[in-house]
VEXZAVEX-207408 format. One record per residue (C-alpha): residue number from 1; y, z negated, x negated. Coordinates in Angstrom, 3 decimals, padded with zeros to 6 digits. Layout:
residues N
<node k="NUM" Y="Y" Z="Z" X="X"/>
...
END
This chain:
residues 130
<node k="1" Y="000.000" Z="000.000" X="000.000"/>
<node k="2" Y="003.898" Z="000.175" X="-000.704"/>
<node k="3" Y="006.605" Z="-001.097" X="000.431"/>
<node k="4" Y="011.285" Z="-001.356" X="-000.103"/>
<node k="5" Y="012.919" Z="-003.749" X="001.332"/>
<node k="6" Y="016.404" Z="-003.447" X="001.347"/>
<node k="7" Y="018.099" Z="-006.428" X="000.012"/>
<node k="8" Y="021.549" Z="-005.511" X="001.995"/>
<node k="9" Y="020.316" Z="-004.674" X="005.610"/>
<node k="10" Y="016.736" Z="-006.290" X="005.572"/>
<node k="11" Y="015.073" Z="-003.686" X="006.625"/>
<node k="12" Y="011.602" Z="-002.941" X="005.191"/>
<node k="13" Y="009.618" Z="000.240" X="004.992"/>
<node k="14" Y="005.430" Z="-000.419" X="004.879"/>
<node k="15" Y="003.154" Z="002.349" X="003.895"/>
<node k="16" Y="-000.760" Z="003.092" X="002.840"/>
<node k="17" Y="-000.934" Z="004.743" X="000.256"/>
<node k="18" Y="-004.604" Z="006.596" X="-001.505"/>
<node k="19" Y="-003.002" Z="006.240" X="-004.848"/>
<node k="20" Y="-000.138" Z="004.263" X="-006.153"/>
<node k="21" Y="000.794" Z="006.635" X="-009.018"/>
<node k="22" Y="004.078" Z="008.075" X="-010.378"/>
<node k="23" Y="004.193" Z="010.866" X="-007.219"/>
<node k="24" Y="003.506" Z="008.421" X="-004.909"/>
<node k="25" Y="005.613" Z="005.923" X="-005.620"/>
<node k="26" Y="008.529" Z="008.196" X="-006.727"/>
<node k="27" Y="007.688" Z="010.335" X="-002.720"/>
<node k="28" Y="008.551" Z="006.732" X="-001.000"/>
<node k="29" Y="011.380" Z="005.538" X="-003.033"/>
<node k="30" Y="013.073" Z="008.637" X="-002.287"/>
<node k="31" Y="011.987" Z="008.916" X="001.262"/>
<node k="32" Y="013.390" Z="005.478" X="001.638"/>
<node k="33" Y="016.479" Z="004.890" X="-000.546"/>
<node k="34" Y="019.812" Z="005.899" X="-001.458"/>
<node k="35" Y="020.205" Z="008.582" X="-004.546"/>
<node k="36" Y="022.875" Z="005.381" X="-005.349"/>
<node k="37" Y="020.365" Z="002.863" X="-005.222"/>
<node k="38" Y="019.900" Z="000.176" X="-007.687"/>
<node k="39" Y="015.843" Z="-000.032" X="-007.327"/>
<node k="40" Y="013.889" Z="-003.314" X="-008.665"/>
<node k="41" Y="009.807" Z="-002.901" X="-009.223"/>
<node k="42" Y="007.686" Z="-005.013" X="-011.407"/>
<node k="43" Y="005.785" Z="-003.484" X="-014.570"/>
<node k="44" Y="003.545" Z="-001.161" X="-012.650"/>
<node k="45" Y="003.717" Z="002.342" X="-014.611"/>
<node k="46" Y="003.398" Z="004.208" X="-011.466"/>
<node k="47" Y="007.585" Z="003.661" X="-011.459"/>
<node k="48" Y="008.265" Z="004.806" X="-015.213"/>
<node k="49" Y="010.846" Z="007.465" X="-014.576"/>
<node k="50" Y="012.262" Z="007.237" X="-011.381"/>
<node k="51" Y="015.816" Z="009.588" X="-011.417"/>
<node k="52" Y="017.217" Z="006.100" X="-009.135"/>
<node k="53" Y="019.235" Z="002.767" X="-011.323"/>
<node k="54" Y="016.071" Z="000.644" X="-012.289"/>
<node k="55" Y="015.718" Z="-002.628" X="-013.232"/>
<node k="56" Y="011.878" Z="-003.959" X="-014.532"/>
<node k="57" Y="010.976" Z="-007.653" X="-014.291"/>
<node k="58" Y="007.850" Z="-007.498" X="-016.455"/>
<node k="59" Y="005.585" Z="-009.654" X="-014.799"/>
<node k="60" Y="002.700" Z="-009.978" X="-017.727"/>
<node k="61" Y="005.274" Z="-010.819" X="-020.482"/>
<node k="62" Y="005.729" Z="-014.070" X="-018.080"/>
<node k="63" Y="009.578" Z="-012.942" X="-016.796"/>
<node k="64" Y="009.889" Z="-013.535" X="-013.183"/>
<node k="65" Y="013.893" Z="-012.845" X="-012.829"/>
<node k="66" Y="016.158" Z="-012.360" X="-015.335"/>
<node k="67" Y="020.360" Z="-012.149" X="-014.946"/>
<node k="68" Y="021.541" Z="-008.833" X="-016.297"/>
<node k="69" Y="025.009" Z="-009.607" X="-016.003"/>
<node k="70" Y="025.617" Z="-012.976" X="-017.471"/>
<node k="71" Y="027.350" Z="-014.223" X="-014.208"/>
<node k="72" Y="024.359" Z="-017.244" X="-013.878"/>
<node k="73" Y="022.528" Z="-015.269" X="-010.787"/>
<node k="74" Y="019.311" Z="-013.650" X="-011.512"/>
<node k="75" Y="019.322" Z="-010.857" X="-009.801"/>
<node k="76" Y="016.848" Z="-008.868" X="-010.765"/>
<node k="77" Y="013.725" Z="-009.787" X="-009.366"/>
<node k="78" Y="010.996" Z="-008.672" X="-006.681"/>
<node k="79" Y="010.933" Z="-012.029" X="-005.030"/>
<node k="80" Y="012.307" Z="-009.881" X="-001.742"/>
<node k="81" Y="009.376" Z="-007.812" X="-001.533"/>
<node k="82" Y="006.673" Z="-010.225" X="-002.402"/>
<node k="83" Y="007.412" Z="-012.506" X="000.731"/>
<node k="84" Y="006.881" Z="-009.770" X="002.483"/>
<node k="85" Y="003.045" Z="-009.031" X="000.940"/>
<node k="86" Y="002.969" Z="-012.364" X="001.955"/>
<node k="87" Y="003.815" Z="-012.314" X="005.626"/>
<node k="88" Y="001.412" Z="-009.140" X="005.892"/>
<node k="89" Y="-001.599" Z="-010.807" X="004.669"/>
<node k="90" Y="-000.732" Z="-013.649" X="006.746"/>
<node k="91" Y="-000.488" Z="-011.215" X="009.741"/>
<node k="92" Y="-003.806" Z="-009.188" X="008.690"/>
<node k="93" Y="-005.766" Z="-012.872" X="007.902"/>
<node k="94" Y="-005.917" Z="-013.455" X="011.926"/>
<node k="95" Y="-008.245" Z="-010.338" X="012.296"/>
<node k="96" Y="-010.457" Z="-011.184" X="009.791"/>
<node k="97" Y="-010.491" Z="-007.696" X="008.639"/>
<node k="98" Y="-009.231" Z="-004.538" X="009.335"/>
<node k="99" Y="-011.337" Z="-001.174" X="009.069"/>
<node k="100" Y="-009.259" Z="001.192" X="006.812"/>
<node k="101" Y="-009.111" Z="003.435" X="009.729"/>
<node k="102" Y="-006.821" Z="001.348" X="011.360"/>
<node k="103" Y="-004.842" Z="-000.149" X="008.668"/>
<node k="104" Y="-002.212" Z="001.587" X="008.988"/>
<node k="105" Y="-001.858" Z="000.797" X="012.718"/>
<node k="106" Y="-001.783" Z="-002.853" X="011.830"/>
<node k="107" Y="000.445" Z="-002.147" X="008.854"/>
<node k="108" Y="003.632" Z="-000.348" X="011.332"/>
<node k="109" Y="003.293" Z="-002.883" X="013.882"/>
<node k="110" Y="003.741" Z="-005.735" X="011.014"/>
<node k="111" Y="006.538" Z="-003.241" X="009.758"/>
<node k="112" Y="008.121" Z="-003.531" X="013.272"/>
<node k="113" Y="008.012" Z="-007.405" X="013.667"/>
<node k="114" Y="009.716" Z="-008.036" X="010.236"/>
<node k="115" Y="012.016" Z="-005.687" X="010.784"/>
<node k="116" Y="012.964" Z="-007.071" X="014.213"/>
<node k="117" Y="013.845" Z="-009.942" X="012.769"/>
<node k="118" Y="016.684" Z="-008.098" X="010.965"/>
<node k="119" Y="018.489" Z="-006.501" X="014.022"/>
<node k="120" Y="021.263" Z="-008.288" X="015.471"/>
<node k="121" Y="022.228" Z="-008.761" X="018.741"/>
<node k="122" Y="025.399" Z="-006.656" X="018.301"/>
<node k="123" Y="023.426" Z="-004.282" X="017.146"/>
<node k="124" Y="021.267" Z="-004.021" X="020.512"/>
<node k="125" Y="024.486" Z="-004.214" X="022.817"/>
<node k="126" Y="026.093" Z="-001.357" X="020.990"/>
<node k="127" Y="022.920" Z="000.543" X="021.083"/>
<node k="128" Y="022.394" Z="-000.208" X="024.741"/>
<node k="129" Y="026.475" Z="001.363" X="025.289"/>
<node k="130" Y="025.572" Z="004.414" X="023.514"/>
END
């Protein structure tokens, strides 16, 4: 699987994926994101040389978040997205498996209730008067 979440608006974007290689990855970041983007991935070398701002926290060398700008925030990290990994395998747990058929099914509907989360009420009313 992969998965953005976008740290302004919330939103996040689920997909299964066959392969998690450089096309792959590189196919949903675009599909996704912003050409302007500033995108932050662990070490995985499926991301090497994504045309998009990177930042890489390199899990195995023990680096979790770092501060790139020396302002005392650590802002790069993928704490965001792994939350989210989190909340889906708490979501798939309750079925007590899921045939790969249907994993995808399961995956958009989990997509949907985190991102529902993220929608304001504003948001509805205006959509509502449109």
């Amino acid at each position: 699987m992969v998965g953005t979440l976008g740290r302004e608006c919330g939103q996040v974007r689920l997909r299964v994926v066959h392969h998690t290689d450089k096309e792959t990855l590189t196919t949903h970041v675009h599909q996704f994101t912003h050409q302007d983007t500033v995108v932050y991935t662990d070490g995985w070398r499926g991301y090497n040389g994504l045309d998009r701002p990177h930042a890489v926290v390199r899990h195995q060398a023990g680096e979790w978040a770092r501060d790139d700008d020396a302002d005392g925030i650590r802002e790069v990290h993928t704490n965001g997205i792994e939350g989210v990994w989190t909340t889906v395998r708490n979501f798939l747990r309750r079925f007590r498996g899921v045939h790969k058929k249907f994993l995808s099914g399961y995956i958009a509907i989990c997509e949907f209730f985190i991102n529902r989360k993220s929608v304001s009420v504003n948001f509805i009313s205006e959509l509502v008067q449109a």
